[in-house]
Backbone as CSV, one residue per row, in Angstrom:
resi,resn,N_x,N_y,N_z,CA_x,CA_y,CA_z,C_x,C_y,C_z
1,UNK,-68.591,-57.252,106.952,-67.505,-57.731,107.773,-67.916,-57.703,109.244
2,UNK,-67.451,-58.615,110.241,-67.671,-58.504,111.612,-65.944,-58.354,112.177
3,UNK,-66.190,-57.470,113.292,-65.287,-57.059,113.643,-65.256,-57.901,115.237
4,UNK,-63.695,-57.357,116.020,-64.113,-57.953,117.274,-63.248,-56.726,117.949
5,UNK,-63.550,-56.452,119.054,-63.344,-55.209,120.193,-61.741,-55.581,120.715
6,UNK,-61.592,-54.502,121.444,-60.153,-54.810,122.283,-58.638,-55.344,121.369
7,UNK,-59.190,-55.336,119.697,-57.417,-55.864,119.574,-56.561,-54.158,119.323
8,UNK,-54.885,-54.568,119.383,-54.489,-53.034,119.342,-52.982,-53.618,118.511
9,UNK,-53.211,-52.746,117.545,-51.703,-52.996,116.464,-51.951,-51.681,115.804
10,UNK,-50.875,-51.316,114.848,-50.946,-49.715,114.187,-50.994,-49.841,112.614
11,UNK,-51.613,-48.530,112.293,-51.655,-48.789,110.883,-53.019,-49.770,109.901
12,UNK,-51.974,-50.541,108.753,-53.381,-51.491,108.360,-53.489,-52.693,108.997
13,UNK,-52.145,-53.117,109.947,-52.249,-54.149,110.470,-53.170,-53.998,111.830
14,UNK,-53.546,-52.771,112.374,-54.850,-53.201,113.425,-56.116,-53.016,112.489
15,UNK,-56.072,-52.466,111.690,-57.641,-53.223,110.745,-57.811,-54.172,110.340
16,UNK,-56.940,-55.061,110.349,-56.684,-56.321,110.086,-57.004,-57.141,111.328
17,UNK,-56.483,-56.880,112.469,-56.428,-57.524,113.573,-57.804,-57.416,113.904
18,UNK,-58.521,-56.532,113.139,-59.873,-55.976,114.280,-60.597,-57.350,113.589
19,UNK,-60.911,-57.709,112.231,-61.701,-58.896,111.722,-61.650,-60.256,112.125
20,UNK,-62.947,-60.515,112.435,-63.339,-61.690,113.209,-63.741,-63.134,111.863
21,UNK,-62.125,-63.501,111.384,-61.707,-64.151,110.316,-62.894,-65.229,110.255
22,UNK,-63.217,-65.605,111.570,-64.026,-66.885,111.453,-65.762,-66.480,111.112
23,UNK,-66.245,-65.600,111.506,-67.206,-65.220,111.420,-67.441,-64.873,109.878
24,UNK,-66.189,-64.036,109.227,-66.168,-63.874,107.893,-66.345,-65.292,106.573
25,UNK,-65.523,-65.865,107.367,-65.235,-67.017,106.114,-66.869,-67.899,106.434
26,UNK,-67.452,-67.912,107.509,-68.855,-68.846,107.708,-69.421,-68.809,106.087
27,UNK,-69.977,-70.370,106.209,-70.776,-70.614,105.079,-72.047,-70.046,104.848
28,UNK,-72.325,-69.622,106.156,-74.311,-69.775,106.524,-74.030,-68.429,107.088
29,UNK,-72.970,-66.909,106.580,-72.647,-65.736,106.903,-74.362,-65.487,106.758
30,UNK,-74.601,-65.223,105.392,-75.806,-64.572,104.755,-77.289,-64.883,105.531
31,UNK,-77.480,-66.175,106.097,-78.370,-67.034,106.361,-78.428,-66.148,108.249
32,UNK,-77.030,-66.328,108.415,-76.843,-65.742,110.297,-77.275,-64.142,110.515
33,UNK,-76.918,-63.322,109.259,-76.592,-62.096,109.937,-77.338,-61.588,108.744
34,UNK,-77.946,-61.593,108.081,-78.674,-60.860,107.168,-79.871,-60.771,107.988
35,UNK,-80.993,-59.962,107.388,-82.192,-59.337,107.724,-83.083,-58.690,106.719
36,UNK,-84.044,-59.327,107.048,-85.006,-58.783,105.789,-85.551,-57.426,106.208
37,UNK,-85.889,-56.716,105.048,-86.314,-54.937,104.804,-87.908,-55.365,105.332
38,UNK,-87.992,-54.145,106.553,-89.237,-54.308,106.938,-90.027,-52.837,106.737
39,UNK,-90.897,-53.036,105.698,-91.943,-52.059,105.488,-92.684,-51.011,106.341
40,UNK,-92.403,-49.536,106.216,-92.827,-48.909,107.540,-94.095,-47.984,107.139
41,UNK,-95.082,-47.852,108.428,-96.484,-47.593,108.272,-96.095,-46.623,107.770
42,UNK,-97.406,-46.298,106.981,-97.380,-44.220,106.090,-97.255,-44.111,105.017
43,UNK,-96.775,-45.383,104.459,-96.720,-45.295,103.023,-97.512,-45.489,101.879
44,UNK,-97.278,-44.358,100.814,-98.526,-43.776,99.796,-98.058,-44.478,98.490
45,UNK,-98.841,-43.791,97.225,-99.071,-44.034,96.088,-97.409,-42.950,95.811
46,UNK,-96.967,-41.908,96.770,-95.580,-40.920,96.274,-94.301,-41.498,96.755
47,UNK,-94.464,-42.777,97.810,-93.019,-42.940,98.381,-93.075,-44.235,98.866
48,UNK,-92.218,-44.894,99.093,-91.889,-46.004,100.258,-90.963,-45.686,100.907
49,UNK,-90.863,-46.607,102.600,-90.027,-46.368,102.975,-89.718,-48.186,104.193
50,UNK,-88.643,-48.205,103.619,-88.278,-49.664,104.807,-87.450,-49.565,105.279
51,UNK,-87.107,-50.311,106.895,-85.872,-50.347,107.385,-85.228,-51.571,107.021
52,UNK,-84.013,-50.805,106.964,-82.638,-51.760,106.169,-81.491,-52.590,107.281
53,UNK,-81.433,-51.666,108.010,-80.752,-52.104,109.501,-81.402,-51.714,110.462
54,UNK,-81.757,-52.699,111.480,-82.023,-52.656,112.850,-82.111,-53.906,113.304
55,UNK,-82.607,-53.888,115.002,-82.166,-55.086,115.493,-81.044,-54.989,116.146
56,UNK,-80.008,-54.174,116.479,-78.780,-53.943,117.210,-78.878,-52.623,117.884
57,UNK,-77.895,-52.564,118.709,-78.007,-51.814,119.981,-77.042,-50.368,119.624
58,UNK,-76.560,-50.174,118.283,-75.922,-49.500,117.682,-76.153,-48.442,116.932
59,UNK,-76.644,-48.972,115.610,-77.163,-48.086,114.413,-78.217,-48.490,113.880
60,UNK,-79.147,-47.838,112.801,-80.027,-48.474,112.092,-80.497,-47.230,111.104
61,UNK,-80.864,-47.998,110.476,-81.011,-47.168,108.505,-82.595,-47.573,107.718
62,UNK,-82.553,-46.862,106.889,-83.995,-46.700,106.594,-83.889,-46.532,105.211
63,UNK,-84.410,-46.783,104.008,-84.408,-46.577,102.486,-85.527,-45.876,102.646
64,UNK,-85.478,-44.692,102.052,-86.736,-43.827,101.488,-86.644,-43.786,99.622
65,UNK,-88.197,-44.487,99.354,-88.128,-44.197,97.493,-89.019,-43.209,97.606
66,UNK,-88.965,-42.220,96.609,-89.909,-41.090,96.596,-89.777,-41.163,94.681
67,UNK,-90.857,-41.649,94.246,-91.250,-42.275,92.926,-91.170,-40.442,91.876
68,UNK,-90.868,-40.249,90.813,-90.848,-39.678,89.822,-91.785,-38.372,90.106
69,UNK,-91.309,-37.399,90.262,-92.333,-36.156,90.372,-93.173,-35.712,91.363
70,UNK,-92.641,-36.149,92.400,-93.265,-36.844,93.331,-92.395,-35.779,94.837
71,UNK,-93.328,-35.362,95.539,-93.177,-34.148,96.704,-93.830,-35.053,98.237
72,UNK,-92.896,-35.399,98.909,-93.184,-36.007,99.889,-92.690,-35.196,101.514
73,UNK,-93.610,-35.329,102.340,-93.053,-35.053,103.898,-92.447,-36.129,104.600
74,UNK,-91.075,-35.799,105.096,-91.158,-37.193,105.923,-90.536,-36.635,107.211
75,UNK,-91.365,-37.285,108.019,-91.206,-36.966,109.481,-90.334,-38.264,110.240
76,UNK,-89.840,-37.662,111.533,-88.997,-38.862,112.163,-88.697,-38.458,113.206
77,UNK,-88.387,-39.085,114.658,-88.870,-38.919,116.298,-87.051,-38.215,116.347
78,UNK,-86.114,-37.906,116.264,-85.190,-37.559,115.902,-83.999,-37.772,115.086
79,UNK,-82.970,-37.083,115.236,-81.844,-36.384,114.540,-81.508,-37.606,113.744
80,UNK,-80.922,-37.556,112.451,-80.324,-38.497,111.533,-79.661,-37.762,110.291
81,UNK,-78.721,-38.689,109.449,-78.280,-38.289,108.659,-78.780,-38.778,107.311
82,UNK,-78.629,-38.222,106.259,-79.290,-39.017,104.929,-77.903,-38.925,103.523
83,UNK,-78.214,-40.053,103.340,-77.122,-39.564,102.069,-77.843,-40.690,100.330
84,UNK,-77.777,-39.469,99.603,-79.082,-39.577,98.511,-78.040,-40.674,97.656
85,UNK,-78.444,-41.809,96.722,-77.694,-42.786,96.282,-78.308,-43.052,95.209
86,UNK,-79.453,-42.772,94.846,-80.085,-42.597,92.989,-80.796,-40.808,93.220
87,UNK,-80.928,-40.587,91.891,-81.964,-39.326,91.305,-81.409,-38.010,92.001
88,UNK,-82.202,-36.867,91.485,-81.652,-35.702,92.061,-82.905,-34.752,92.497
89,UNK,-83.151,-34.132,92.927,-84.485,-33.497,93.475,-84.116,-31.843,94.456
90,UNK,-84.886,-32.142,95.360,-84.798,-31.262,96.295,-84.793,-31.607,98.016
91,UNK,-84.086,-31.285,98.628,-83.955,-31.745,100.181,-84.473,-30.730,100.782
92,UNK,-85.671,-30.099,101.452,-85.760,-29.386,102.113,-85.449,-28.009,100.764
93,UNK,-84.963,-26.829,101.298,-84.766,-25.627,100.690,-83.404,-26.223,99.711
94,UNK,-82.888,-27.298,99.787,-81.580,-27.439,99.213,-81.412,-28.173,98.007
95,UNK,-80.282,-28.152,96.817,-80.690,-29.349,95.726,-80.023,-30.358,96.399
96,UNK,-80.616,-31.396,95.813,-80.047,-32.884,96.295,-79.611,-33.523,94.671
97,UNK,-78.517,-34.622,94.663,-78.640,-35.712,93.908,-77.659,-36.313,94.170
98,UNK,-77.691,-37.789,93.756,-76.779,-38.697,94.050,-75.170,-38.534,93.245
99,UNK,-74.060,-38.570,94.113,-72.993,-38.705,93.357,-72.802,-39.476,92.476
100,UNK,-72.029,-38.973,91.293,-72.168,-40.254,90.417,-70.129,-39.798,90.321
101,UNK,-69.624,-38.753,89.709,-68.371,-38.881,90.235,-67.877,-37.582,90.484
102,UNK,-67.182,-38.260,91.516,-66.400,-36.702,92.295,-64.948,-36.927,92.402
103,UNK,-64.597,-35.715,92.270,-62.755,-35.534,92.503,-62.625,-34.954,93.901
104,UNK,-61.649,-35.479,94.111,-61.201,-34.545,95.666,-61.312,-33.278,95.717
105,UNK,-61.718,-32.774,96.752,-62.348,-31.754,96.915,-63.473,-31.094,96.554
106,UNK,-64.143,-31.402,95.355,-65.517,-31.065,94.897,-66.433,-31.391,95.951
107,UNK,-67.466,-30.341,95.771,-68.512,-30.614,97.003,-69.533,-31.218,95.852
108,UNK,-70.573,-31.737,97.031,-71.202,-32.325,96.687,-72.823,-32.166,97.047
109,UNK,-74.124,-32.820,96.527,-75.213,-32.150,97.472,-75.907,-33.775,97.261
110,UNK,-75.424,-34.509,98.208,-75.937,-35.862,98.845,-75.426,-36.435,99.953
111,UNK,-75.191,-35.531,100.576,-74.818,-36.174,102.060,-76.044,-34.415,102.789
112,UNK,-76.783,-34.986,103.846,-77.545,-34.202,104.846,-77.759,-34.679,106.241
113,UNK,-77.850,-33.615,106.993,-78.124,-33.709,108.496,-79.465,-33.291,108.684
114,UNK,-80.023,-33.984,109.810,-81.367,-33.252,109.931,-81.362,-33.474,111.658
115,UNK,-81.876,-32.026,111.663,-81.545,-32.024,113.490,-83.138,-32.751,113.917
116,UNK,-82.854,-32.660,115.186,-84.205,-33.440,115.995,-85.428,-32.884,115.410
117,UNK,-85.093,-31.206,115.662,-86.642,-30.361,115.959,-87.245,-30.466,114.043
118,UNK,-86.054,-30.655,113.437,-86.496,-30.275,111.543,-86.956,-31.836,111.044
119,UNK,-86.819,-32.913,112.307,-87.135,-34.376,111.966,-88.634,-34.676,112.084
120,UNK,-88.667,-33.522,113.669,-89.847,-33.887,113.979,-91.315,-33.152,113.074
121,UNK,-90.553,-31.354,112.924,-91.863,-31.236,111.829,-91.902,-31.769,110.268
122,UNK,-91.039,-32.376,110.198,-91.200,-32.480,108.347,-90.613,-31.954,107.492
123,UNK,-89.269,-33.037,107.178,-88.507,-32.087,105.746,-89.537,-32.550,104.507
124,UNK,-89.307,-31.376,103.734,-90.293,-32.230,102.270,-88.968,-32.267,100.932
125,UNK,-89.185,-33.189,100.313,-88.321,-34.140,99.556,-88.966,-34.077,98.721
126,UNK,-87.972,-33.434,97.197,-89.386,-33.341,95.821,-88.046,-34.406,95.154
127,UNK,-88.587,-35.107,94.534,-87.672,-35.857,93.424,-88.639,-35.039,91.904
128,UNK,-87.039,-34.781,91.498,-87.775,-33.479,90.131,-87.143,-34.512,88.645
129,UNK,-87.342,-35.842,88.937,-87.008,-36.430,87.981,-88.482,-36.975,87.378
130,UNK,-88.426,-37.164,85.636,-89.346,-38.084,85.346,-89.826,-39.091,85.476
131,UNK,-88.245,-39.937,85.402,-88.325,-41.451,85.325,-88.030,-41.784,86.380
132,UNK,-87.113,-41.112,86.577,-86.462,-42.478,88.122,-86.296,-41.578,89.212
133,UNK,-86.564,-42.953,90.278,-86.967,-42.894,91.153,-85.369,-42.168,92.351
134,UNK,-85.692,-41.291,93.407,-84.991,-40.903,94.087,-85.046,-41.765,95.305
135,UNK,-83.681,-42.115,95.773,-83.327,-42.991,96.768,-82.394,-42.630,97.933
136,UNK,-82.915,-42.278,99.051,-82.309,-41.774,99.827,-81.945,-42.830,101.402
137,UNK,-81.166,-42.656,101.929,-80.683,-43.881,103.214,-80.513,-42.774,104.114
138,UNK,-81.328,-42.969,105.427,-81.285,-42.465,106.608,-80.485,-43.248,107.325
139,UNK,-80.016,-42.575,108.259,-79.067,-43.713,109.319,-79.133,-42.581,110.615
140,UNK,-79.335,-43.895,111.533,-80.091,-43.125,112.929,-78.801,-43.749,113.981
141,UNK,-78.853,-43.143,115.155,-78.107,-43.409,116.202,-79.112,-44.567,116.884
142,UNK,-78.479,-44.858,118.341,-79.537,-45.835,119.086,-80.937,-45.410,119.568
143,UNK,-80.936,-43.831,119.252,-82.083,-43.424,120.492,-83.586,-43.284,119.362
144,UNK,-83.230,-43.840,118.084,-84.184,-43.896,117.173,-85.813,-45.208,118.161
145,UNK,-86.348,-44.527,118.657,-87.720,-45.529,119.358,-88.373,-46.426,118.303
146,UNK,-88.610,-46.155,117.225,-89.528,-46.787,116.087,-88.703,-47.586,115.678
147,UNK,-87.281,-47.859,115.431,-86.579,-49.238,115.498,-87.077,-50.369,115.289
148,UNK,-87.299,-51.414,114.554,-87.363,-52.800,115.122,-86.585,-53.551,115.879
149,UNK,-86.263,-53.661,117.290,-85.612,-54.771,117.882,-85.105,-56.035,117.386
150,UNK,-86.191,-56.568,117.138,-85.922,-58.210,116.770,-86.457,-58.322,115.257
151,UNK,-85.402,-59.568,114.964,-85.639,-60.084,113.385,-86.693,-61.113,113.287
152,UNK,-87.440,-60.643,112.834,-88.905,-61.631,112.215,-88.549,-62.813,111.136
């Protein structure tokens, strides 16, 4: 969805007001505002990793696969959040796995923070599955430097 700034109503009717109807209904949405996953240096025979969003002055996100049995470091210039969306493993000292269903209030162990200084030396990420693969989404603020700017 694209949104637009400055409208003000209460309730669901200013979430409503906030959508930029015309931008939504475009034919050539997918063609304008999509972006292809760009492959980032470092990657082995244990993991991939591409960015999913960037290019804006906002946010930007990153897919990490860390393949079956498989113990990876991953380093990053600062602070971000991760939230795990296939497999179950290990985050650092912590268990990880993807929600599959939760009731209100149940905690959960797939949503993580990682401060600057624990970005910069290296959390290590074991996916303790056989088969499948663990899938995790970083999402960075603006001050992420390694970013891609522009869409290729």
């Amino acid at each position: 969805m694209v949104f637009q700034r400055g409208r003000q109503a209460d309730g669901f009717g200013f979430i409503v007001s906030l959508m930029d109807w015309e931008k939504n209904v475009e034919p050539f949405y997918r063609k304008r505002f999509s972006r292809p996953s760009i492959k980032c240096p470092g990657c082995d025979e244990n993991y991939s990793e591409k960015w999913i969003m960037y290019a804006n002055d906002y946010i930007g996100a990153k897919e990490l696969t860390i393949l079956p049995g498989r113990s990876v470091t991953v380093k990053d210039p600062v602070a971000h959040g991760c939230i795990v969306i296939q497999g179950h493993g290990a985050f650092g000292a912590y268990d990880a796995e993807a929600a599959i269903m939760l009731r209100y209030g149940q905690p959960s162990t797939d949503e993580y923070f990682v401060s600057e200084d624990a970005a910069k030396e290296g959390v290590v990420i074991t996916n303790q599955s056989q088969f499948e693969p663990m899938v995790i989404l970083k999402h960075f603020g603006p001050n992420q430097p390694n970013m891609p700017k522009t869409i290729n």
